[in-house]
C-alpha positions in Angstrom: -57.1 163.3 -141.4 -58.4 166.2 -139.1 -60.9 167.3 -141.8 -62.2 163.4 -141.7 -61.9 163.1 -138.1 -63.9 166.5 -137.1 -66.7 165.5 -140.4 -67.2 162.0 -138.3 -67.8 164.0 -135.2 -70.1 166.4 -136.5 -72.4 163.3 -138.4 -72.3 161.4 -135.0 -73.5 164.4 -133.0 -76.3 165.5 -135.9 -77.6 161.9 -134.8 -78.7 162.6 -132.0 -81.0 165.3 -130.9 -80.4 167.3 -128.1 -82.2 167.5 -124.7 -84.0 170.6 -125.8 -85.4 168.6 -129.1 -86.4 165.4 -127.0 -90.7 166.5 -126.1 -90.7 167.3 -130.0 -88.8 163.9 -131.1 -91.3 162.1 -128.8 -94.1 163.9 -130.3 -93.1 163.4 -133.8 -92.6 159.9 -133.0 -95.9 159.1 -131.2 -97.6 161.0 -134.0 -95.5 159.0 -136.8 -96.0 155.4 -134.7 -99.8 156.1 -134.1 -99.8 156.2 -138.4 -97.8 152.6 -138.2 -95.0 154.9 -140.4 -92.3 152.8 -137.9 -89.4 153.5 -139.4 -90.0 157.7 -139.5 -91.0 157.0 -135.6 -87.8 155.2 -135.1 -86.1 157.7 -136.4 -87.8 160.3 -133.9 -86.9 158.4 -130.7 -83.6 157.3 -131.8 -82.4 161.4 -131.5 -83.8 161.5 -127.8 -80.6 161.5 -126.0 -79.7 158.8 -122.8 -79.5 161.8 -120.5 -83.0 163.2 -121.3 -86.1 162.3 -118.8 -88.5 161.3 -121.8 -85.1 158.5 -123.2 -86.9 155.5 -121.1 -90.5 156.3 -123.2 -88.3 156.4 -126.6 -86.9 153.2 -125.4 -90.0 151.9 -124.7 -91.4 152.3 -128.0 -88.6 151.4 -129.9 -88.8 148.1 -128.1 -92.4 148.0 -129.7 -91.5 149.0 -133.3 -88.6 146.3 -132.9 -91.5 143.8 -131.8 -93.3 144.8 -134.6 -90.6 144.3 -137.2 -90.3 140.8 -135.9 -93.8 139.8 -136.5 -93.1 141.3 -140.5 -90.2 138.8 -141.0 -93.0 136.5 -140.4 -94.7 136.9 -143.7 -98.1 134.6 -143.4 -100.9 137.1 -142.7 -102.8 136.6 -139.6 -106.8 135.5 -139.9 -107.5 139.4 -138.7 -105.6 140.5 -141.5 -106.7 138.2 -144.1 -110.4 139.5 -143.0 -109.2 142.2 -144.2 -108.2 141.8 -147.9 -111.9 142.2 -149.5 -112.8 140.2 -152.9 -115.5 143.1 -154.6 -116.3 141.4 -157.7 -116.2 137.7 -158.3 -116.6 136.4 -162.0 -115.7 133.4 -163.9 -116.2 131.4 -167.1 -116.5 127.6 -168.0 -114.9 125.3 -170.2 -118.4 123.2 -170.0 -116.7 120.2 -171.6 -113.6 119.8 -169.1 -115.5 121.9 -166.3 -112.4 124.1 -166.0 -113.1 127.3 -164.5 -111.3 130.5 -164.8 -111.9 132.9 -162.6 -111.3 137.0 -162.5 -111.3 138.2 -159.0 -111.0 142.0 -158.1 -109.3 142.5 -154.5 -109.2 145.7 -152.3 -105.7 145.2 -149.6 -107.3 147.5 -146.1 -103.7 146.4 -144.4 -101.3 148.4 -144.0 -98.5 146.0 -145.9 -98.5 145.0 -149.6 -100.2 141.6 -150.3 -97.7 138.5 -152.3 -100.0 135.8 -152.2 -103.0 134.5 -151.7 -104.9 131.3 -151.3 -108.2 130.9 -152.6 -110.9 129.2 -152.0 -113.8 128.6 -154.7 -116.8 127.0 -153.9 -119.4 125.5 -156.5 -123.0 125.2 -156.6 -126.0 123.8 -157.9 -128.9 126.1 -159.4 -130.9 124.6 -155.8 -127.9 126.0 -154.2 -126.6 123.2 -153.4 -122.9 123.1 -152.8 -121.0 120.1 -155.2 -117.7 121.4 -154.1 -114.7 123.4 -153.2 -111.2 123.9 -155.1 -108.4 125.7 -153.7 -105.5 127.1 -155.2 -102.6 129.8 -154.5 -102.4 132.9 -156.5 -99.6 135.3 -156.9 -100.6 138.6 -157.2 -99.1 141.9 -155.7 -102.2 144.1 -153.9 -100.2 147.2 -152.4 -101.8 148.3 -148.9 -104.6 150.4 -149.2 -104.9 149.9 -153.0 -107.0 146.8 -155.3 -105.8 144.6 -158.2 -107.5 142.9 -160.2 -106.4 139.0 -160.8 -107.3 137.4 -164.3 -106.6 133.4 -165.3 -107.2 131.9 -162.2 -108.0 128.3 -162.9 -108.0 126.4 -159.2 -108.8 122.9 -161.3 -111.7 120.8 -162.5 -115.4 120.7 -161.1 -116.5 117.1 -161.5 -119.7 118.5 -162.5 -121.9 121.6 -164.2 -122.4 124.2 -161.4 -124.9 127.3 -161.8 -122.4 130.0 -159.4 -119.3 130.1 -157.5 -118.5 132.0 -154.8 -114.8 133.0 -153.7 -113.0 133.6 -149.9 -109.6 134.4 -149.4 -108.5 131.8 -146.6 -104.7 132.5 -146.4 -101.8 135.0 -147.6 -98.4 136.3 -147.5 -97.3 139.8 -147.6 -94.5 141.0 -149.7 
């Protein structure tokens, strides 16, 4: 019971660093924060002990990280963010009897969290250019952050008419 007792000490105290260790905790954690790696910086400022001078900056910033969290459990992507999820190549083909599309659409993910969903909009055109109309349609597809995918078989539903182009934009999203 002494053996388990002393074990529970010592994994309590390896918790936390010690005053010493606090400017190099902050500074791993400022460094891992300033990446967005949170949960490394959390980590960091979590071992700056109570008694320690730089504890109230820690604290500081893991009220931001815990802030940030918060906004994650929220998993619609902001307008900022959704700017940010690039469609490089746009292609389709036509049923020209039912004037189904289906669409292929090649996505690059700049944020810094994976990518669920999206929502698509597709626009349709004349050959004058002339827009005859929009179709919109959710698409699950996984885009890690920093990474592209390519999504095949999109069919948002049926142009009343023959168009000559269509052009995509991603209008909302959900991370994963």
């Amino acid at each position: 019971m002494k053996k388990i007792a002393m074990a529970f000490v010592l994994l309590i105290a390896g918790c936390v660093g010690t005053e010493e260790e606090a400017p190099v905790n902050l500074k791993k954690g400022d460094e891992c924060f300033d990446k967005k790696e949170y949960e490394v910086a959390e980590y960091y400022y979590e071992k700056i002990p109570e008694e320690s001078p730089l504890h109230e900056q820690a604290s500081k910033r893991l009220d931001e990280i815990k802030e940030i969290k918060a906004k994650w459990a929220d998993k619609t992507v902001s307008e900022a963010d959704i700017a940010k999820i690039i469609v490089t190549d746009h292609s389709y083909g036509i049923d020209n009897v039912l004037h189904i599309p289906t669409h292929r659409l090649l996505l690059f993910n700049h944020n810094q969290r994976n990518i669920a969903s999206l929502t698509v909009e597709f626009s349709y055109y004349r050959i004058s250019g002339e827009l005859i109309g929009q179709l919109t349609t959710d698409v699950k597809v996984v885009v890690k952050s920093k990474d592209q995918n390519e999504c095949t078989g999109i069919q948002p539903g049926r142009v009343g008419e023959v168009f000559a182009k269509s052009s995509a934009r991603i209008i909302g999203a959900r991370y994963q």
